[in-house]
C-alpha positions in Angstrom: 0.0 0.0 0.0 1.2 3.6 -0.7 1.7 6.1 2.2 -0.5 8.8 2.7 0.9 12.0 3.3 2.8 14.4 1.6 4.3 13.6 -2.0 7.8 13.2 -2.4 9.2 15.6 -5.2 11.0 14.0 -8.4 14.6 14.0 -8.4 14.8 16.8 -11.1 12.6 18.8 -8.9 14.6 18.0 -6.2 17.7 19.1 -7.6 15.9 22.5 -8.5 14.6 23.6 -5.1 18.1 22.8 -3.6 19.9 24.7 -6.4 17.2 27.5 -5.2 18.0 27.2 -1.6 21.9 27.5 -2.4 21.0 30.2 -4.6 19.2 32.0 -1.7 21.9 31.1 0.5 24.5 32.5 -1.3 22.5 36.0 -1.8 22.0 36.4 2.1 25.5 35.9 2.4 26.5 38.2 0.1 23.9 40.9 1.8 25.6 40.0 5.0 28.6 40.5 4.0 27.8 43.8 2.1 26.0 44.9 5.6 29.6 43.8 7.7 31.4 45.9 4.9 29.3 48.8 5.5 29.2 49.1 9.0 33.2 49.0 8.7 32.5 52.2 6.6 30.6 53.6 8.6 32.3 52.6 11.9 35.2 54.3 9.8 33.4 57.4 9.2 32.5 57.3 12.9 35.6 57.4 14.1 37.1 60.0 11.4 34.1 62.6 12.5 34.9 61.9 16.5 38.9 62.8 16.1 38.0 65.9 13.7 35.2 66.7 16.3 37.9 66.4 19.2 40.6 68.5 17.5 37.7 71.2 16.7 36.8 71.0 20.0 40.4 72.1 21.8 40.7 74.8 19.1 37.6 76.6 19.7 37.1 76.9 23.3 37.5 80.2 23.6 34.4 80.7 21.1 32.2 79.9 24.5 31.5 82.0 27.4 29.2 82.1 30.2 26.4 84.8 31.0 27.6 88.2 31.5 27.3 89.6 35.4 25.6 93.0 35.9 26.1 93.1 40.1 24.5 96.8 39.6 21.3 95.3 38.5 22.1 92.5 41.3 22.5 94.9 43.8 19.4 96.7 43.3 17.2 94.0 42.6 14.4 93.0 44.7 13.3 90.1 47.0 11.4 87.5 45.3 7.7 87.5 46.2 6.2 85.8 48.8 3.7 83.0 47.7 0.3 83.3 48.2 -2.2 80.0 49.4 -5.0 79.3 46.7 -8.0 76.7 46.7 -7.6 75.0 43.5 -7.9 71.5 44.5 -10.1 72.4 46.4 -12.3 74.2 44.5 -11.9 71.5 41.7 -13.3 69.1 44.1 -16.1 71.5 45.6 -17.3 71.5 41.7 -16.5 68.0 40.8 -19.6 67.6 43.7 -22.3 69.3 42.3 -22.5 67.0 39.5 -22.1 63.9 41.6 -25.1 61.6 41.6 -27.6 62.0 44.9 -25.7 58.7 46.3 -22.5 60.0 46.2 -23.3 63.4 47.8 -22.3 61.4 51.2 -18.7 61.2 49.7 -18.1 65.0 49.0 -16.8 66.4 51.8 -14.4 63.6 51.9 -13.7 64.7 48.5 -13.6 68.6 49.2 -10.9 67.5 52.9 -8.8 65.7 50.1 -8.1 68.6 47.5 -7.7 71.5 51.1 -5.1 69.1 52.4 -4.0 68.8 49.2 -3.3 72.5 48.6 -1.9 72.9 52.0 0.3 70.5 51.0 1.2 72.5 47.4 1.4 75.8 49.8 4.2 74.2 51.8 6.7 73.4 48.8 6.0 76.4 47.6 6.8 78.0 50.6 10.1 75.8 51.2 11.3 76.6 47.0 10.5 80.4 48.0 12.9 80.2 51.3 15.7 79.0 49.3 15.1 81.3 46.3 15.3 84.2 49.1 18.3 82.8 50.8 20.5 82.9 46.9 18.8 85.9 46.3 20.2 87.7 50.0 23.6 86.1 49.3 24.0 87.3 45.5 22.5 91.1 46.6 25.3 90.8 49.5 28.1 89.6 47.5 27.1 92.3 44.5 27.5 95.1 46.8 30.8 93.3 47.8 32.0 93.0 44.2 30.9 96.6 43.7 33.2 97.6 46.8 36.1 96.2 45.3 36.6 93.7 47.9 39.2 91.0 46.8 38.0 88.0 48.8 34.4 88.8 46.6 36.6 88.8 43.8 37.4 84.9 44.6 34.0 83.9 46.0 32.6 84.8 42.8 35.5 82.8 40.7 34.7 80.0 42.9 30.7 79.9 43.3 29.4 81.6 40.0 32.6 81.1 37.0 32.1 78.2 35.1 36.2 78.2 34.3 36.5 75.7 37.2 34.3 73.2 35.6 36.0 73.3 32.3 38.7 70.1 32.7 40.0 70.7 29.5 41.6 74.0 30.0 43.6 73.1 32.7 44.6 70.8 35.7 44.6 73.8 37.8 43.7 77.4 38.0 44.8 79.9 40.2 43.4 83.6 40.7 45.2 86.7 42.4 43.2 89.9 42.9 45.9 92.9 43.1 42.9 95.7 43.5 39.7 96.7 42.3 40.3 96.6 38.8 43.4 94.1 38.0 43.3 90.2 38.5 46.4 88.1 37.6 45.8 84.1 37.0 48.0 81.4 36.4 47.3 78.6 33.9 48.1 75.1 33.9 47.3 73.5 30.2 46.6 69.7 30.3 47.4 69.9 26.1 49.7 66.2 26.6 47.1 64.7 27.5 44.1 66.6 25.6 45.6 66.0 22.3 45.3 62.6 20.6 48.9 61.1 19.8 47.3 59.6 16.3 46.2 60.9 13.3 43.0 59.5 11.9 41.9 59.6 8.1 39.8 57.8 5.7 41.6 56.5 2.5 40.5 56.3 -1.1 38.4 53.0 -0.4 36.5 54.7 2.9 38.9 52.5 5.1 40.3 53.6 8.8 43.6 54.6 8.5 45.4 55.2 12.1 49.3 57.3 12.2 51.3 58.7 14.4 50.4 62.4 14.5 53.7 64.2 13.8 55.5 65.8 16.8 55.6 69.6 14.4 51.9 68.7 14.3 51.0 68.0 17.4 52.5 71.0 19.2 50.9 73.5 16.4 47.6 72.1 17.7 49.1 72.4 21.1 50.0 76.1 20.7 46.7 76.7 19.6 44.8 75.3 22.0 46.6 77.0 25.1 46.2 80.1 23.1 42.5 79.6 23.2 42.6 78.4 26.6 43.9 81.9 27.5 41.5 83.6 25.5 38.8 82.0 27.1 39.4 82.3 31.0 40.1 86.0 29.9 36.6 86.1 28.2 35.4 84.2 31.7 36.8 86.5 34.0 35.3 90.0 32.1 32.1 88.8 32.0 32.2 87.4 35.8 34.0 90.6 37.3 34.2 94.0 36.6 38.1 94.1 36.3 40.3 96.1 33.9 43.3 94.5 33.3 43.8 91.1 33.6 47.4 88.6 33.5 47.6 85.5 32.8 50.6 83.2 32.9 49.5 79.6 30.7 52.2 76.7 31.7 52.6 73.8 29.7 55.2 70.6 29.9 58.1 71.6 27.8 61.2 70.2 27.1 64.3 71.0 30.1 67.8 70.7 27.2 70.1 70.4 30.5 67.8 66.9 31.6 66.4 65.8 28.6 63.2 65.6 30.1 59.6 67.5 29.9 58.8 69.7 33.1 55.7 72.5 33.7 56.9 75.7 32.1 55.5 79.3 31.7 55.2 79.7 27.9 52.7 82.0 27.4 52.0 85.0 29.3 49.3 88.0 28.5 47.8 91.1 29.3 44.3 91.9 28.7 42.8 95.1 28.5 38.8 94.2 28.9 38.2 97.5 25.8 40.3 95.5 23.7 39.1 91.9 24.5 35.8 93.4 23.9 36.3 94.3 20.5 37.3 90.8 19.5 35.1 88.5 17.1 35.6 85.3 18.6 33.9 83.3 16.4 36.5 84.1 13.5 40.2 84.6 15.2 42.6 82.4 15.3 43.6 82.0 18.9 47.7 82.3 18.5 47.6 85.5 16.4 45.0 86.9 18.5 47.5 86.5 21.6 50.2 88.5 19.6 48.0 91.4 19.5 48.3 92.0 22.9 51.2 92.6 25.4 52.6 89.0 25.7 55.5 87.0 26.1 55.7 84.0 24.2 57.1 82.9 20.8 54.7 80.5 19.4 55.6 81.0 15.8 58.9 80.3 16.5 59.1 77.3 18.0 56.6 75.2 15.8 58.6 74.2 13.6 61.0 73.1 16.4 58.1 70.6 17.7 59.0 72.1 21.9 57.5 74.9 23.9 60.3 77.9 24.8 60.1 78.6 28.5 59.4 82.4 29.0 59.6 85.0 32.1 55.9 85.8 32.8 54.8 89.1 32.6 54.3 90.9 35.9 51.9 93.7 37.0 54.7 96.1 37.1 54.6 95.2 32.9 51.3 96.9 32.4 51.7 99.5 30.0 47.9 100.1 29.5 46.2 102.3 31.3 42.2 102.0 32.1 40.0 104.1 29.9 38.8 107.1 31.4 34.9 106.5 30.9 35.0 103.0 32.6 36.6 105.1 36.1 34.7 105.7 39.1 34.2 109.4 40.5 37.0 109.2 43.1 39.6 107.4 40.4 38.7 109.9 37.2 39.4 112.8 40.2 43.0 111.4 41.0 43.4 111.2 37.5 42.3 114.5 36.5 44.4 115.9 39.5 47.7 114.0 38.2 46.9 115.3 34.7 46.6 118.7 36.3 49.9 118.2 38.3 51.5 116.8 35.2 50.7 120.0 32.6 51.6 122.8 35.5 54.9 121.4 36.5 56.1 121.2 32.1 54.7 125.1 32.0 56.7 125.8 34.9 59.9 123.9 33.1 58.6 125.7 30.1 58.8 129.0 31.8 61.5 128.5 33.6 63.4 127.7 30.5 61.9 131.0 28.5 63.5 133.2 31.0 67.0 131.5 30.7 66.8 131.9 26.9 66.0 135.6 27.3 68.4 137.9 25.6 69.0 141.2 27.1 69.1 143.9 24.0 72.5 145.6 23.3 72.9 149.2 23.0 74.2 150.3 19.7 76.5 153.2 20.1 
């Protein structure tokens, strides 16, 4: 007897869906194999964009810059105001039971205790959110009026509580500010570039594949120089927006190479002074950080020593090296009088010398006989 079931195919036919299945077999392959081959492009392309990001990254961060501080408008500005209890719950619930069926009129004052307790409850964070938006709004009018004074140690409460430089690990391993008065702050730099900057090069070839090289030591230390050059320009752009200094130093310091040892050590090689009416007039967005240094009063030959792959040490610049003087219309009342006075003490005493030196050159007429 035959078997029931399901009919065998014919050899022939055999032969045929097996060639098919190969055939199917060999097409999923080849669109696996074409996915694996993209996602190495595209894992290539990944990794090209994240080093070219990176690299933009350390030479633009000076093109950022936290909110501008007006402690006038701090000072005078008033306390926030004090929140008021309202009945919305309630009230939602005291309506919610006039359209409540005659059976469930027993529930609504359960309903009406549940939305007043849960106001109270509203009125209480409110009241808790309003404390602590009084207490930051008493300690930024106090330390406005402090900042306004001129006090130093306002100076570095306000570096420490409100600047953002302090959060930014990739302009430094360490900052440090010095307040010498009212209107001049010095700071000192340490750029964390070694470490910052990749040690490879990555590219994409001709055939979209990764290619991975040593990133040339000329190479590296132009990127170097550029990013502590922007690292500069932003603590500067930091500082003037934080703090109504004048003049601001800073000293950037960077591992550079000791010739008597052989070895890399932490050395000043960039030191600048920063008039806030010049920084102001600066387009960030387009300069490039190194020539934008060399505009100011600096020490530091960055040019130079590119092409020499190592950082020059330098003697930083002091106070005492300030050869710009404040502009007259950002001066208080009691600083434009001392200047006007030394002005005045500087244009009598050259018309005395200029008098003084008239009469010597007076010549007595001779009598002609």
């Amino acid at each position: 007897m035959e078997s029931k079931g399901t009919p065998r195919p014919f050899p022939a036919e055999a032969r045929r869906q097996e060639r098919a299945a190969q055939k199917r077999q060999r097409e999923l392959e080849r669109q696996l194999k074409e996915q694996a081959k993209l996602s190495a492009v595209e894992q290539a392309r990944l990794e090209v964009e994240a080093y070219d990001n990176q690299i933009e990254l350390l030479l633009s961060v000076h093109k950022e810059c936290g909110n501008v501080w007006d402690w006038r408008a701090v000072a005078a500005s008033l306390p926030p105001p004090r929140p008021e209890q309202n009945h919305f719950y309630e009230l939602r619930a005291r309506q919610t039971t006039l359209v409540q069926h005659p059976n469930q009129q027993s529930e609504a004052e359960a309903t009406v205790e549940q939305g007043r307790l849960e106001d109270q409850r509203v009125f209480r964070e409110t009241c808790e959110a309003h404390e602590n938006e009084l207490a930051r709004w008493e300690t930024l009018k106090d330390l406005a009026h402090r900042i306004l004074d001129g006090e130093h140690k306002a100076y570095t409460d306000a570096l420490v509580d409100f600047s953002p430089i302090t959060e930014l690990s990739s302009l430094g391993s360490s900052i440090h500010f010095c307040v010498h008065d009212a209107k001049t702050l010095e700071c000192t730099l340490k750029v964390n570039g070694d470490r910052a900057i990749p040690q490879e090069v990555k590219t994409l070839t001709a055939k979209e594949k990764l290619s991975v090289k040593s990133m040339p030591r000329n190479r590296f230390h132009e990127i170097y120089h550029d990013h502590v050059a922007a690292c500069v320009l932003r603590v500067a752009r930091e500082v003037f927006a934080l703090l109504p200094v004048e003049i601001l130093l800073i000293t950037a310091s960077a591992d550079s190479l000791d010739t008597a040892s052989g070895r890399y050590a932490e050395r000043p090689v960039l030191s600048v002074l920063f008039p806030r009416s010049d920084i102001e007039k600066l387009d960030f967005d387009h300069l490039d950080p190194s020539d934008a240094t060399e505009t100011f009063q600096h020490r530091g030959k960055f040019k130079a020593t590119r092409k020499a792959g190592s950082f020059e040490s330098i003697l930083p610049l002091t106070i005492a090296d300030i050869r710009h003087e404040v502009p007259a219309e950002r001066l208080d009342f009691a600083e434009l009088l001392e200047k006007v006075k030394k002005v005045g003490d500087q244009i009598r005493a050259e018309m005395a010398a200029l008098a003084k030196r008239s009469e010597e050159l007076t010549i007595e007429p001779t009598t002609t006989l």
